[in-house]
N, C-alpha and C positions, 0 to 999 in steps of 0.2 A: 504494500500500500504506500501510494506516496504520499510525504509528510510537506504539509503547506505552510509556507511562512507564516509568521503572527501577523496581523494585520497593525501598522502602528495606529496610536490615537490621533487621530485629525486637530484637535484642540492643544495636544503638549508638540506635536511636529510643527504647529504652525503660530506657536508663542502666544493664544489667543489665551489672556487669563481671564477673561468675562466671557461668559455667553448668554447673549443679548435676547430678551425675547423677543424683541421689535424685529431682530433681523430673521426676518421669516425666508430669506433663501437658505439661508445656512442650515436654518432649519428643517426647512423642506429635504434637505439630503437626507435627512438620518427618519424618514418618513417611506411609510407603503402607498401605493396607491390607494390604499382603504384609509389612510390617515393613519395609520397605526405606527408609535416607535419602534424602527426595528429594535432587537436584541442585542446585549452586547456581542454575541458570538457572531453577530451579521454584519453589524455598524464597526465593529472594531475599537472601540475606544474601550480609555480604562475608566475603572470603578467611579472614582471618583467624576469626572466627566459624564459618565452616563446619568448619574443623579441628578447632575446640575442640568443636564438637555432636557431632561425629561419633567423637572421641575418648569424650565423654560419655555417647555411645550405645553404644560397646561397654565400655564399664566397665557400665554398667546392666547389659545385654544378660548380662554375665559373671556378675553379681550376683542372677542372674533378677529382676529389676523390672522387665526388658522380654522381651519374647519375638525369637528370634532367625529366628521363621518361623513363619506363620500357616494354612500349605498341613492 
């Protein structure tokens, strides 16, 4: 079986130390087409990051600058 690199974090590769909820592109990345955050084992970032996106997505989400379901 071949073994796949780690995916690195988007957020410490790119010296971002805020993740903004207004910036709804950035956000859109780590997003399904259903609206749903992907998972860490899919988005790639670490622990710490993934709480703060996902905290960020539903402050958006509250705010409507994101959609909370796309059905």
């Amino acid at each position: 079986m071949l073994q796949q690199e780690k995916k690195q974090c988007y957020f410490c590769t790119t010296s971002r130390a805020v993740i903004d909820y207004k910036d709804t592109e950035t956000l859109r990345r780590f997003l399904s087409g259903l609206a749903k955050i992907y998972p860490r084992r899919k988005s790639g970032l670490c622990a710490k990051h993934q709480r703060r996106l996902a905290e960020a997505v539903k402050r958006a989400r509250y705010l409507a600058l994101l959609p909370f379901t796309t059905r």
